[in-house]
C-alpha positions as CSV (number, residue, x, y, z in Angstrom):
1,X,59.4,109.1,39.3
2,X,61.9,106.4,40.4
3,X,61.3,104.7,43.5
4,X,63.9,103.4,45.7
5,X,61.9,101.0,47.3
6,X,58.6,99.7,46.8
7,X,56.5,97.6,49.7
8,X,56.0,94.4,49.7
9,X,51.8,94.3,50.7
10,X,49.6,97.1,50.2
11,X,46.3,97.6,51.3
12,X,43.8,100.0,49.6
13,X,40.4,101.3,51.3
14,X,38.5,102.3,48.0
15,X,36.3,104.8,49.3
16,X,34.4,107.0,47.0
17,X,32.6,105.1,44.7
18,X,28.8,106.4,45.6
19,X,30.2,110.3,46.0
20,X,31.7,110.0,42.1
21,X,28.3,108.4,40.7
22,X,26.4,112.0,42.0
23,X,28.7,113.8,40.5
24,X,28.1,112.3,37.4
25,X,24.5,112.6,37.8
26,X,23.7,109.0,38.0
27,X,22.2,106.7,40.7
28,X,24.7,106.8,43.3
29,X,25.2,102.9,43.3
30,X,26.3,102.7,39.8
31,X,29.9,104.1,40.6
32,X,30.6,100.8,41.8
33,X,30.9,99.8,38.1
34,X,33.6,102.6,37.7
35,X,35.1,101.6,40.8
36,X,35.4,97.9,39.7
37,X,37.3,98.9,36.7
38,X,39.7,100.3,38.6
39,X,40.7,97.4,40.7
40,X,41.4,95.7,37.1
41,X,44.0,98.7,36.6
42,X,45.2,98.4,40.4
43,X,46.4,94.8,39.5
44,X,48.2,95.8,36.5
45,X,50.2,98.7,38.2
46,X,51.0,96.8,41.2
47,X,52.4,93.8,38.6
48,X,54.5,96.7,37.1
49,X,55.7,98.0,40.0
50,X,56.8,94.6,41.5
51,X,54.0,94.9,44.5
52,X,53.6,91.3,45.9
53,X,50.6,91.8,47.9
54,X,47.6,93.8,48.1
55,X,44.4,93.9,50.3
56,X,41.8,95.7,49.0
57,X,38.6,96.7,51.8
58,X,35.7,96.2,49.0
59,X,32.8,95.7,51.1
60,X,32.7,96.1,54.8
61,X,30.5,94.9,57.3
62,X,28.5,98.0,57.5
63,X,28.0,97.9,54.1
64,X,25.5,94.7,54.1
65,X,22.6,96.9,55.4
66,X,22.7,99.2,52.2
67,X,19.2,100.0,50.6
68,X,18.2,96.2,49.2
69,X,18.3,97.8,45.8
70,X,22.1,98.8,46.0
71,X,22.8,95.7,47.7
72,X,21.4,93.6,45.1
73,X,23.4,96.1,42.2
74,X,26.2,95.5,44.0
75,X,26.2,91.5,44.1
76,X,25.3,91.6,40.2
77,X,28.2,93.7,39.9
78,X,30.5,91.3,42.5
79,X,29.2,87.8,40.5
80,X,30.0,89.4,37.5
81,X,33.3,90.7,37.7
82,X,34.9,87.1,39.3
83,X,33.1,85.8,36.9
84,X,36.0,87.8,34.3
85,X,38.2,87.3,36.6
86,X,38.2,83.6,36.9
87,X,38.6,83.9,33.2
88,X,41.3,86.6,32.5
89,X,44.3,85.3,31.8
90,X,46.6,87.8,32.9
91,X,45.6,86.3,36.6
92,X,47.1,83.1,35.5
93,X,50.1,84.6,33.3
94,X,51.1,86.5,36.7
95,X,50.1,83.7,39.2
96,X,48.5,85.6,41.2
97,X,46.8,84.1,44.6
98,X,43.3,85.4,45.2
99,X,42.2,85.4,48.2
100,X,38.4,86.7,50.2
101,X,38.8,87.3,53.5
102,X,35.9,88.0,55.8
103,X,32.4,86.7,57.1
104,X,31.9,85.0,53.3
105,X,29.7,83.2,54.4
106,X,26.9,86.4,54.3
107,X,27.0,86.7,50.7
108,X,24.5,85.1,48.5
109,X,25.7,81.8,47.2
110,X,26.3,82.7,44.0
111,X,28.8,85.0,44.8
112,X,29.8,82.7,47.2
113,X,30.3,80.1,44.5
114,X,32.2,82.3,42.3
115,X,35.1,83.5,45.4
116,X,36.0,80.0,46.4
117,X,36.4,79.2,43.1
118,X,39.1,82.0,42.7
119,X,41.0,80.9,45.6
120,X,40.1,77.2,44.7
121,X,42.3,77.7,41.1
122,X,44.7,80.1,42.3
123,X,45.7,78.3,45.9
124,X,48.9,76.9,44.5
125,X,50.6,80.7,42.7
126,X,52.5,82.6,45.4
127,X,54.2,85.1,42.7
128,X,51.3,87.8,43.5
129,X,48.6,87.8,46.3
130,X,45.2,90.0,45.9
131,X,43.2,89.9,49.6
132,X,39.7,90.8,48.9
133,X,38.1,92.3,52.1
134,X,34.5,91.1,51.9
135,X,32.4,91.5,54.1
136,X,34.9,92.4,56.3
137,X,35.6,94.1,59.4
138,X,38.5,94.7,61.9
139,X,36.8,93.8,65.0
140,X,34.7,91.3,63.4
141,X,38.2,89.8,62.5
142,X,39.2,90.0,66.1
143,X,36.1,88.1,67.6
144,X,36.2,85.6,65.3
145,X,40.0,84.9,65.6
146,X,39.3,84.9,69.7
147,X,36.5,82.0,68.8
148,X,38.7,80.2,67.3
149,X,41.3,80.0,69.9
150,X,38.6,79.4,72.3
151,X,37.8,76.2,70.5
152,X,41.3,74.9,70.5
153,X,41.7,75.5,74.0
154,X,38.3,73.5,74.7
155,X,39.4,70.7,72.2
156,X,42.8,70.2,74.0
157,X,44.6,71.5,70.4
158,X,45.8,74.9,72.4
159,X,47.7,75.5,75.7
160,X,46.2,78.5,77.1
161,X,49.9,79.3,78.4
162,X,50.9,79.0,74.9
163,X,48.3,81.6,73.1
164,X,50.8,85.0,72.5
165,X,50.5,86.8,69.1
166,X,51.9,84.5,66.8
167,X,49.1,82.2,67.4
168,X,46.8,85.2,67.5
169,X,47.5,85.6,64.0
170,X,47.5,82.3,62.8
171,X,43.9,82.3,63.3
172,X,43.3,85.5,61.7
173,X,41.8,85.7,58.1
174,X,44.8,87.0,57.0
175,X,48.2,86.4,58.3
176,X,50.0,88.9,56.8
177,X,50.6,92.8,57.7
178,X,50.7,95.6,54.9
179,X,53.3,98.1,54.2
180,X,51.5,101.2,53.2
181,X,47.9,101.6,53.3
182,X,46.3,103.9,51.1
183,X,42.4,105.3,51.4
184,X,41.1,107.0,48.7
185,X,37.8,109.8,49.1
186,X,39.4,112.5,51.3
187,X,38.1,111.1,54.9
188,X,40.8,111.1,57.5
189,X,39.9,107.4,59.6
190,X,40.9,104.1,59.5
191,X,37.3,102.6,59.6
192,X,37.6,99.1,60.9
193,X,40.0,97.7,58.7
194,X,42.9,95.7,59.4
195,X,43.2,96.9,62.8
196,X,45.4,94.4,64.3
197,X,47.4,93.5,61.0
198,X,48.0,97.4,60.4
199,X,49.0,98.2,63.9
200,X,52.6,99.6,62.5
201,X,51.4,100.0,58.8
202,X,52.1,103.7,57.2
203,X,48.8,105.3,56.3
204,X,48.1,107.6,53.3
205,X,45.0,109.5,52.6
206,X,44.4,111.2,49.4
207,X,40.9,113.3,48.8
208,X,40.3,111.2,45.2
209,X,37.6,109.3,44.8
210,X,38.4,106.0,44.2
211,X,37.4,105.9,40.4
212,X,39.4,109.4,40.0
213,X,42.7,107.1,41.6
214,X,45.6,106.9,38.9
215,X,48.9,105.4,38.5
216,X,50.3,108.4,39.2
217,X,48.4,108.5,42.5
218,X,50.2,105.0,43.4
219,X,53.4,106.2,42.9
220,X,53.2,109.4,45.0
221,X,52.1,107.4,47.8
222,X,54.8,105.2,47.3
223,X,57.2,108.0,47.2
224,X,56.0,109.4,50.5
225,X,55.9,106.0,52.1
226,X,59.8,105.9,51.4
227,X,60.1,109.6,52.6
228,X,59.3,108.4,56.1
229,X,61.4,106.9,58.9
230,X,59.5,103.0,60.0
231,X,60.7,102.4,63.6
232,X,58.2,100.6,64.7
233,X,57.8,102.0,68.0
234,X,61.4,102.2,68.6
């Protein structure tokens, strides 16, 4: 399928992960294994494609109060794949940026260790940008932006006549507003994410799992994205 145009920043809700494991008869945390393959085939398509950005909701607020025993599969499974990561060379070959965006700050330090040294090596590529949304959480975003300003203002570095969106932004984890967003898993909501960045974003939902999501997959929701008519309230 040729595509006439393909956005610039993507964002992916990869819901599914738990739902795929019971159907494979297994303990329902250990899809997150399947799940984090696919993000390493994510990153090759949107390379091919000629995607510059992608944001990727991988663990959301909500998610931190899991049963303790997924939680702690699932930081195992977090440590270990920067870990590969920080080592694979294609990340390097492509210089792509990685970013974590998000209350980081709640993970356990190993994990912690292992993100800012991903964004500590890769500050400097600009060719490709991964977000990682960690967790993360729209509102969450919101209130800690709103902090933010609120200290400027109280250390004299922000005119409270001057505060409008732009500087909104600035103070958001991520400054930057996605094309398309896709969420995988069949569920028709935007849950939480990217609420102020996606406020004129196109939305796709597909009813794969996220482990089931294919290249193929990509493309169709790329295809449908150009189908429609952006006019941004217009």
């Amino acid at each position: 399928m040729e595509l006439k145009e393909v956005p610039k920043h993507i964002g992916i809700i990869l819901d599914g992960n738990r739902r795929f494991s019971k159907r494979l008869m297994m303990k329902p945390w250990k899809g997150h294994e399947w799940g984090a393959r696919k993000v390493e085939k994510v990153f090759e398509w949107c390379v091919e494609l000629g995607i510059k950005e992608l944001t990727l909701y991988a663990f959301s607020m909500q998610n931190i109060n899991r049963p303790k025993i997924e939680f702690d599969y699932l930081m195992k499974v977090f440590e270990a794949e920067f870990s590969k990561l920080l080592e694979d060379k294609r990340l390097y070959e492509n210089e792509t940026r990685v970013n974590f965006i998000g209350r980081i700050h709640l993970f356990p330090e190993e994990v912690q260790h292992k993100m800012k040294l991903l964004m500590e090596r890769t500050k400097d590529f600009d060719k490709h940008i991964v977000n990682f949304a960690m967790a993360y959480g729209g509102r969450e975003e919101v209130v800690d932006a709103v902090k933010k300003v609120a200290a400027g203002v109280k250390n004299g570095e922000i005119d409270v006549d001057e505060i409008n969106e732009e500087v909104f932004s600035r103070n958001l984890y991520m400054n930057s507003e996605p094309d398309l967003i896709i969420r995988t898993g069949g569920d028709r909501r935007t849950s939480n994410f990217l609420i102020w960045q996606g406020n004129y974003s196109e939305w796709a939902f597909i009813e794969k799992l996220w482990p089931e999501f294919e290249k193929e997959d990509l493309i169709s929701c790329i295809a449908d994205y150009n189908s429609r008519e952006r006019r941004f309230g217009k």
